[in-house]
C-alpha positions as CSV (number, residue, x, y, z in Angstrom):
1,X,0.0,0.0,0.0
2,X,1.6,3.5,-1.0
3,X,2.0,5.6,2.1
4,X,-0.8,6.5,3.8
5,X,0.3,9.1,5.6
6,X,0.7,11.0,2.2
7,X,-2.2,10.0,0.9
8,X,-4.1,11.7,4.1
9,X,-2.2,14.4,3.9
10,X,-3.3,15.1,0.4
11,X,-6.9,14.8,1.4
12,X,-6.8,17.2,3.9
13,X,-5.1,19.9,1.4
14,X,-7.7,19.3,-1.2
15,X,-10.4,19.6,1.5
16,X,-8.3,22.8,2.6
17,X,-8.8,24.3,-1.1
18,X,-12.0,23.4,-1.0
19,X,-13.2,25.1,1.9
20,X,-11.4,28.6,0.6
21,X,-12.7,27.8,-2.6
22,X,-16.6,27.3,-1.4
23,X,-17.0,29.8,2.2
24,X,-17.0,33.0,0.3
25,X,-20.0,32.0,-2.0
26,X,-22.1,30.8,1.4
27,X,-24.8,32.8,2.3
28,X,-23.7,35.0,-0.2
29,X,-26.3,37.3,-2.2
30,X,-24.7,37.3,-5.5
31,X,-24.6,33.1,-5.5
32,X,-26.8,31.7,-7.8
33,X,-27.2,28.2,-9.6
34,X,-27.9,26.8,-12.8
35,X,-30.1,23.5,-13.4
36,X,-28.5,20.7,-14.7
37,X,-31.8,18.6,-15.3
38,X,-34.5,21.1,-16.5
39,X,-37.0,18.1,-15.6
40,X,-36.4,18.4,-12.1
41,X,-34.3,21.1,-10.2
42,X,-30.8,19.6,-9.7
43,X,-28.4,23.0,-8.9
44,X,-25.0,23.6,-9.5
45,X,-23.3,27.0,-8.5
46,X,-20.2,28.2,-9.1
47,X,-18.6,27.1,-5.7
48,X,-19.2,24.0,-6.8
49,X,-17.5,24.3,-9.7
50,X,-14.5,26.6,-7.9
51,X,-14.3,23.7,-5.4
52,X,-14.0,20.4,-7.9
53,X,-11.4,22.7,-9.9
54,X,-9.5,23.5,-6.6
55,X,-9.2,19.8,-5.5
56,X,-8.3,18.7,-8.7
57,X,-5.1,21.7,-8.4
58,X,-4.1,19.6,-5.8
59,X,-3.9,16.3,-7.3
60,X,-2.5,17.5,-10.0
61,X,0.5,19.2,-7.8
62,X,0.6,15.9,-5.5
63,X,-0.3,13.1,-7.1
64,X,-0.7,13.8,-10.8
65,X,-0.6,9.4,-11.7
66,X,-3.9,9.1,-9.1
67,X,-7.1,8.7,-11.9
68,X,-10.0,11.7,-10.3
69,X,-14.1,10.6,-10.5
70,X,-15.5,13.8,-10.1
71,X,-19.4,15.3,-9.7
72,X,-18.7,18.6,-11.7
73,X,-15.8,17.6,-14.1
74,X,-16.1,13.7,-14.5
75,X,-13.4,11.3,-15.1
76,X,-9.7,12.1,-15.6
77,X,-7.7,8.7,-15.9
78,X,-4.5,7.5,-13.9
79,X,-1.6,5.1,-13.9
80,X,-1.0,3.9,-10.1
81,X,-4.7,2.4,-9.4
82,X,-6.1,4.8,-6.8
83,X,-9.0,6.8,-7.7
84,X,-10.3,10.0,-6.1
85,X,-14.1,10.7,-5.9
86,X,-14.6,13.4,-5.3
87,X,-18.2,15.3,-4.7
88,X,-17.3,19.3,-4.0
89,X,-20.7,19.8,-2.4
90,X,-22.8,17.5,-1.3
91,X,-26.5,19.0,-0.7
92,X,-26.0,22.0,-3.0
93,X,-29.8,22.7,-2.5
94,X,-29.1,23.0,1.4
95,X,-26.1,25.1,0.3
96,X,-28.6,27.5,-1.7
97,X,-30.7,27.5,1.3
98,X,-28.0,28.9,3.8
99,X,-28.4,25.7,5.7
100,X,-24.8,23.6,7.2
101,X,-25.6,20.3,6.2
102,X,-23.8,20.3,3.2
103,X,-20.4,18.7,2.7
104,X,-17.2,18.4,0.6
105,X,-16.6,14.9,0.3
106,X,-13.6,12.8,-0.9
107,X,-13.5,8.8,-1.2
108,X,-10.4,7.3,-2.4
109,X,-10.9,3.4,-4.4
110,X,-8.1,1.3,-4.9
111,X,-10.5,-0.3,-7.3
112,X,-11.5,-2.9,-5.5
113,X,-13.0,-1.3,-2.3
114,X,-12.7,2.2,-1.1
115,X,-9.7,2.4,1.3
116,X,-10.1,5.8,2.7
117,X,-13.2,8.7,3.1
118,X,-13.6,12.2,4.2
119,X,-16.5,14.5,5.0
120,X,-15.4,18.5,5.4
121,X,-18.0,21.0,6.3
122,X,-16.1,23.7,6.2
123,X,-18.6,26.5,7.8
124,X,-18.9,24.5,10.9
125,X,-15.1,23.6,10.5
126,X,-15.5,19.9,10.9
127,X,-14.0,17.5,9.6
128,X,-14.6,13.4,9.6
129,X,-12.8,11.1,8.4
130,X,-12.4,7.3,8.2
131,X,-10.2,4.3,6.5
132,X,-6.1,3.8,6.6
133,X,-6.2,4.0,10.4
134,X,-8.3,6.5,11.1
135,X,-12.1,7.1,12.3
136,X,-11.7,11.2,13.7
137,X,-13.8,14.1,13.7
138,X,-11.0,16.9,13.7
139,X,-13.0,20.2,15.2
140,X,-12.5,23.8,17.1
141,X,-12.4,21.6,20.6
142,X,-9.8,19.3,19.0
143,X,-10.1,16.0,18.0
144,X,-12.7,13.1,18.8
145,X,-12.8,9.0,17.7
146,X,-15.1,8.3,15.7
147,X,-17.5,5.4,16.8
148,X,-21.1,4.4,15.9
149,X,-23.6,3.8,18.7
150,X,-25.2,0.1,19.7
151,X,-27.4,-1.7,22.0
152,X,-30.6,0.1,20.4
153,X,-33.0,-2.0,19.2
154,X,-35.4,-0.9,15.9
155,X,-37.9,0.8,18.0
156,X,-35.5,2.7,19.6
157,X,-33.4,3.9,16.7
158,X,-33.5,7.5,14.7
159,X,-33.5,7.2,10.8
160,X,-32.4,9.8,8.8
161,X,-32.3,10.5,4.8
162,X,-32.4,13.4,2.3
163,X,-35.7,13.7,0.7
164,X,-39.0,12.5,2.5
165,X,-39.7,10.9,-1.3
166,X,-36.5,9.0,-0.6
167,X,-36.8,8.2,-4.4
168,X,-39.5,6.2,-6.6
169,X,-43.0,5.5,-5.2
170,X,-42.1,1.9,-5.0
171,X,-38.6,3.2,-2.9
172,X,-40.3,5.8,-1.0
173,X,-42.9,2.8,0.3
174,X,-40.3,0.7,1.6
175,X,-38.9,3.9,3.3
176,X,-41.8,4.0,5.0
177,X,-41.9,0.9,6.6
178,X,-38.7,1.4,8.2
179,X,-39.7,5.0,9.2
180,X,-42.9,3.4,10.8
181,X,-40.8,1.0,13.0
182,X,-38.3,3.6,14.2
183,X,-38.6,6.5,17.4
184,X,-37.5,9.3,15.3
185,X,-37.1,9.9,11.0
186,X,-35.2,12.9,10.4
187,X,-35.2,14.5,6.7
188,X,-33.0,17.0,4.8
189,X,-29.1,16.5,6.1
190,X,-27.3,14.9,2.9
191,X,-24.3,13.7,3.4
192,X,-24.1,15.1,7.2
193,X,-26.0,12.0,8.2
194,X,-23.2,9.6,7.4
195,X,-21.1,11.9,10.1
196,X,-23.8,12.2,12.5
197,X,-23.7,8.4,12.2
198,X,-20.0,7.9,12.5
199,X,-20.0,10.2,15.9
200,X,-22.9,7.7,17.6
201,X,-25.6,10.6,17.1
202,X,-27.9,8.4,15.2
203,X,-28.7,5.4,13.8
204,X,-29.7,5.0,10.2
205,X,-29.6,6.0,7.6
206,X,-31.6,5.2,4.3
207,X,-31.5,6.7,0.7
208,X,-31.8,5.9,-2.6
209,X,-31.0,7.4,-6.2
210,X,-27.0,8.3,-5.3
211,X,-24.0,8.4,-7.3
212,X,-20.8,7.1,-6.4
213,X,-19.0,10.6,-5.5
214,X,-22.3,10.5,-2.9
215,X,-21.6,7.5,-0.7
216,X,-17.6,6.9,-1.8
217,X,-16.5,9.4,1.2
218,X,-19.2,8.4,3.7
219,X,-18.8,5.4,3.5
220,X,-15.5,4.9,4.5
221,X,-16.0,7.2,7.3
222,X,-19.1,5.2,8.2
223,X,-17.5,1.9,8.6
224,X,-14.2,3.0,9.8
225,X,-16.3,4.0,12.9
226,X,-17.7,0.7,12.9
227,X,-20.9,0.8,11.1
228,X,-22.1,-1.3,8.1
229,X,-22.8,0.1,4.9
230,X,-24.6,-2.0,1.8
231,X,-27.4,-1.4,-0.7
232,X,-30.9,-2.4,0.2
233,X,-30.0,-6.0,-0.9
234,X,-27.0,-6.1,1.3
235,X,-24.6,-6.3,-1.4
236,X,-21.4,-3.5,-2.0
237,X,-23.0,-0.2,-1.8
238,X,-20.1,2.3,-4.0
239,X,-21.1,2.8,-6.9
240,X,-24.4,4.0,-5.4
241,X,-28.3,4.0,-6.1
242,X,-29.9,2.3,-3.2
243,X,-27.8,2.9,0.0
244,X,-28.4,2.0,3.5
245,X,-26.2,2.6,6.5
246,X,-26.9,1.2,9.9
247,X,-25.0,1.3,13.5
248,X,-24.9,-2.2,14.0
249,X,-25.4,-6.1,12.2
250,X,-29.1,-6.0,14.1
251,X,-30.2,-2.7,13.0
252,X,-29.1,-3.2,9.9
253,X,-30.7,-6.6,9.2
254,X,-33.9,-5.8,10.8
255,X,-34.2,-2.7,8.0
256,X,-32.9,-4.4,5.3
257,X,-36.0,-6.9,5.8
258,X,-38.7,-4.0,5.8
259,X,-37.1,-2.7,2.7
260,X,-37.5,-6.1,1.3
261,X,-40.9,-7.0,2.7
């Protein structure tokens, strides 16, 4: 495995650029955001552009032979068989909204599974990360492990996802089955659910409808901190679409079959 330490540290700069890149745009007047799928409302603005192209600056200073998967700017190839996914901001409509649940996130794949994730919300300054050794949140009070909560049984558990649609009518359904079984369903924090996971804060969480710059990041951060992370079949959740995240084996098998029921 190339050194991990370097591979960290390259992280952390790209998420460095991207916080510069991104914080004078937020809760800014003069921000605004064009559509990339006129049938729905899908926003890009320009900090995410400013963002993707800042992280890739990086790479291309530190580690120009790493292949890049990115939301904005798509796929740039490599030679040494890591791949950076990169997502600049996660929750762009939160980020239009002037709410902090949005995220810059970073996943790195050595093609086979994805070694290494980071979630960076840089207006709240925190930072989680998970994978080659590490499961941190790096904050103003310093630094915390990272570790998913257990012992809570279904009824007890909170849920949390993006959209209360979760995705098609047939998706949203099974959503519901879950929410009906849990204490608490929580809507609307993107990808600062995964981290609210990874610190113990919650429970589950349940999406659908992702790409793999979505989940790459979080999920490493996820299971680093010991939670499980698959898609609604319980198979390998990277590349996307149907994602669930759980706390523990029991939580997780006890959704899986009310998705599946």
């Amino acid at each position: 495995m190339q050194d991990a330490a370097t591979i960290i540290r390259t992280a952390h700069l790209m998420a460095d650029a991207a916080r510069d890149a991104i914080l004078p745009w937020f809760r800014n007047d003069a921000l605004s955001a064009d559509n990339k799928r006129p049938a729905d409302f899908d926003p890009v603005t320009q900090a995410d552009r400013d963002a993707e192209r800042a992280m890739r600056a990086v790479l291309a200073a530190h580690r120009p032979d790493d292949a890049i998967l990115g939301e904005e700017y798509g796929a740039t190839p490599g030679t040494s068989g890591l791949t950076w996914i990169l997502d600049p901001i996660d929750g762009t409509r939160a980020f239009l909204c002037g709410a902090a649940s949005w995220g810059v996130l970073i996943g790195l794949s050595d093609g086979r599974d994805v070694i290494y994730g980071l979630i960076d919300q840089p207006y709240t300054r925190e930072r989680f990360e998970g994978g080659l050794g590490l499961a941190q949140l790096t904050w103003a009070g310093g630094e915390r492990a990272l570790r998913v909560r257990g012992g809570l049984d279904l009824a007890q558990a909170t849920l949390m996802t993006t959209f209360p649609e979760v995705g098609t009518a047939a998706e949203g359904a099974a959503f519901r089955r879950v929410a009906d079984r849990v204490r608490l369903t929580r809507y609307g924090l993107d990808c600062y659910a995964y981290a609210l996971l990874a610190l113990g804060q919650v429970d589950l969480v349940i999406e659908a409808g992702l790409q793999s710059y979505d989940i790459a990041g979080p999920m490493a951060v996820v299971q680093a901190a010991g939670g499980i992370v698959t898609d609604w079949q319980g198979g390998p959740a990277a590349q996307g679409g149907q994602v669930i995240a759980a706390a523990s084996a029991p939580l997780h098998r006890a959704a899986l079959d009310l998705l599946n029921d």
